[in-house]
N, C-alpha and C positions, 0 to 999 in steps of 0.2 A: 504494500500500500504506500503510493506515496502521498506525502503532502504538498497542496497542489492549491493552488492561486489561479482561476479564472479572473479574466479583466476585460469587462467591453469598454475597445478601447476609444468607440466613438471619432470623430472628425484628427488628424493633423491639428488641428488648431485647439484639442483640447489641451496641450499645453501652455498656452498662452487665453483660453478665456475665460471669464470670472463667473465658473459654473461648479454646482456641487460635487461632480465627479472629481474636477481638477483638486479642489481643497480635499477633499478626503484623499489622494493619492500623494498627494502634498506631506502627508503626515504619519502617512500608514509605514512608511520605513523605518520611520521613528519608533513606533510602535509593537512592530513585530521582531522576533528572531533571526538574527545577521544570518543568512543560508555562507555557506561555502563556498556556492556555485550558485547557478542559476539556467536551467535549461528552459529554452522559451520555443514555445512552439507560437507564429501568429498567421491569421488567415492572408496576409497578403505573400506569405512567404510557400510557393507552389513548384514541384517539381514534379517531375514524372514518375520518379521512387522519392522511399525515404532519405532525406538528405542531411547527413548527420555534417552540423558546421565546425569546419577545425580551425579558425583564422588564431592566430598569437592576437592581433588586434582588430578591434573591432572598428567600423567608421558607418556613420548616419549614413540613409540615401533618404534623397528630399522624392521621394516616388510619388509627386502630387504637383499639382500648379492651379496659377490662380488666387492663392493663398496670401497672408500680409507677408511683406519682403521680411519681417525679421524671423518670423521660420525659416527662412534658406541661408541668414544666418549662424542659425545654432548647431550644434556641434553633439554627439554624444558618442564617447570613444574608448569603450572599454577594455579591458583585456579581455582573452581566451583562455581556455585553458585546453589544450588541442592534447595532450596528453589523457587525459579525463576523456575529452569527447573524443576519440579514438578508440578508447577501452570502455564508452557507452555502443560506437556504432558496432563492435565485435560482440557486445552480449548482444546487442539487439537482432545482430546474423544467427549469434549460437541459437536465438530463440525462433528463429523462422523467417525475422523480417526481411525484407529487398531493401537490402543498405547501399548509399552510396557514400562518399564522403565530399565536402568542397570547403577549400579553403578562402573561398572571395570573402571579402571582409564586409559588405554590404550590409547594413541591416534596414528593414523596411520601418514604416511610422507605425505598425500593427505593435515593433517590437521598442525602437530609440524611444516613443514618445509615452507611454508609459513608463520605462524604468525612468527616463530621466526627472521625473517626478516624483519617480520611489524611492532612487538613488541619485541624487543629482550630482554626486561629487564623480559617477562611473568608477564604484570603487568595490564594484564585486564581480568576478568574472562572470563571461557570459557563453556559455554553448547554445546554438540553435539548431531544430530540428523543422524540417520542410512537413508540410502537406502535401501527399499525393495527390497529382490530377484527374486520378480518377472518382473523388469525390464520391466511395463507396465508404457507408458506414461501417460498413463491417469490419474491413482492411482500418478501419482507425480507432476502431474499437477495439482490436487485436493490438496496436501501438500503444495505445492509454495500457492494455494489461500488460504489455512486456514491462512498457515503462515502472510499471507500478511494480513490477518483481525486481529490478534492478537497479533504481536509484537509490543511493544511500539517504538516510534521513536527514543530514545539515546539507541534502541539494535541494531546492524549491522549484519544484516544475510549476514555469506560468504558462498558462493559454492565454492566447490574446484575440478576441474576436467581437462577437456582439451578441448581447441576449434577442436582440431585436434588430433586420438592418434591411427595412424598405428605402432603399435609397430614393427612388421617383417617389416617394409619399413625402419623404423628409424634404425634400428641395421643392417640391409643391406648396408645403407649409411654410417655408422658407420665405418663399416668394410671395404666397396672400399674406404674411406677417407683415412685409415690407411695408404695406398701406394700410394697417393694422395695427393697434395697441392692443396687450394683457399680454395674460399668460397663455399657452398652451395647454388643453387637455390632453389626457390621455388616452387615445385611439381606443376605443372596446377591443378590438379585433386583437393588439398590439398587449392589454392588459391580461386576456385570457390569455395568449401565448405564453407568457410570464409567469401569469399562475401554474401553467401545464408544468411548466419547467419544473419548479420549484418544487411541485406534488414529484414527478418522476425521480428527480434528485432524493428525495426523502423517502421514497416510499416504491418505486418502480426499480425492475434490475436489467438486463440487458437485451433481453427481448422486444422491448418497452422501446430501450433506445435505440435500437435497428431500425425502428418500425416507428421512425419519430414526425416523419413529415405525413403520415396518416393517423397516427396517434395522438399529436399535442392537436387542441385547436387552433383554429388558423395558423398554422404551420407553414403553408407556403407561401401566403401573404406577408406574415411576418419576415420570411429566408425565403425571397424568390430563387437565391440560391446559398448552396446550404455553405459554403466556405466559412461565412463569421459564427457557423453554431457547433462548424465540428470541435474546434478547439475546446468548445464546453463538451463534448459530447467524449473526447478525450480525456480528459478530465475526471469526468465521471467515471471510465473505464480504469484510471491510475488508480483511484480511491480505494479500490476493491470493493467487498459484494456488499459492506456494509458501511458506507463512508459517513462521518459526521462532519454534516451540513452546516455550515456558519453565513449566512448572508450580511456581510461589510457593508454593503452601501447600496441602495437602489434609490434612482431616481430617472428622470426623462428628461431628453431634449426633443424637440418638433413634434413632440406630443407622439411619436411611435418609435425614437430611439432610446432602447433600455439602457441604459449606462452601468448596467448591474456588474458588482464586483463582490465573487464570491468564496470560500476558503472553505476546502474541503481535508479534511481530518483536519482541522485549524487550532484543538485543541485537545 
């Protein structure tokens, strides 16, 4: 079982705007247990097999535009630890997986822009693991259990994705706010998904989660595609058969993005 840090990591720009996700990630490093390591698996991070990262160092990719200039800016540049992830991607072969390894030093905003709120000094190593493109639950619900047989306990596996991520809904709301004042509700559709989650997590085991975009409600509305939900779906699978569920932080942006950040076996 490992212990395991889900994070939606919501827009590039949540490191820079004065929203409740940003303040709690702000603080939450302060709070928890210094890990060792850190292996981060994030949805924008996609390859054709498992792609275990071995960089000595690490360096930001600005993978977005459009943005304010001082995101392209900022910098997050941690170590490696390519020793460690070398002798993760060999147990993860002894265990069955399609391992590959790469050393490019690139990291996506799924992964810089979260830690560097959790960690802002980059002062804990960091290994990275791809998503396969095949976007089969099963094949990464087999990865969440290897994982969870083989990480030691002072390493913190983060997913980084999103509880919720209609992007054309979000930029629709985006757009009527513009000529618009208040706040944002929360989408029904966007709210059940949410709850689905949270019942499964607690109470559903892995048939449940195979079977996730007919099972949760509104499933496919919420994940037109499923990339920002396997990393929780991963997650779930690290935890083993009976994880304990700590929910950190929920709240919304455009009224259907979840920001939810959650910790499993957290205590």
């Amino acid at each position: 079982m490992a212990r395991t840090l889900f994070i939606s990591h919501g827009a590039p720009t949540l490191v820079i705007d004065d929203i409740p996700a940003r303040h709690f990630l702000q603080q939450l490093g302060q709070t928890m247990p210094r890990p060792r390591a850190i292996v981060l698996i994030s949805a924008h991070n996609i390859a054709t097999q498992t792609v275990v990262g071995t960089a000595a160092k690490w360096q930001e990719w600005h993978d977005f535009g459009g943005f304010a200039p001082e995101l392209y800016q900022m910098q997050y540049r941690p170590h490696g630890a390519p020793e460690q992830a070398l002798q993760i991607a060999q147990s993860l072969a002894d265990l069955g997986e399609n391992v590959a390894i790469s050393d490019d030093p690139a990291i996506d905003h799924g992964a810089w822009v979260p830690l560097k709120l959790i960690y802002p000094q980059a002062d804990v190593p960091l290994i990275t693991i791809s998503l396969s493109q095949n976007m089969d639950n099963a094949s990464h619900w087999a990865l969440g259990e290897r994982l969870g047989q083989i990480l030691p306990d002072d390493v913190l596996l983060i997913t980084s994705g999103s509880i919720t991520h209609n992007l054309r809904e979000a930029f629709f709301n985006m757009s009527r706010m513009q000529s618009a004042t208040g706040e944002y509700t929360i989408e029904e559709y966007a709210a059940e998904f949410i709850a689905d989650s949270y019942a499964a997590l607690n109470t559903l085991g892995k048939d449940a989660w195979l079977d996730w975009q007919n099972r949760f409600r509104s499933a496919r509305r919420a994940h037109p595609t499923p990339e920002h939900f396997l990393p929780l779906l991963i997650a779930r699978a690290a935890a083993g058969e009976s994880p304990r569920v700590t929910p950190l932080h929920q709240s919304i942006e455009l009224g259907v993005l979840g920001m939810d950040v959650i910790g499993l076996n957290w205590s």
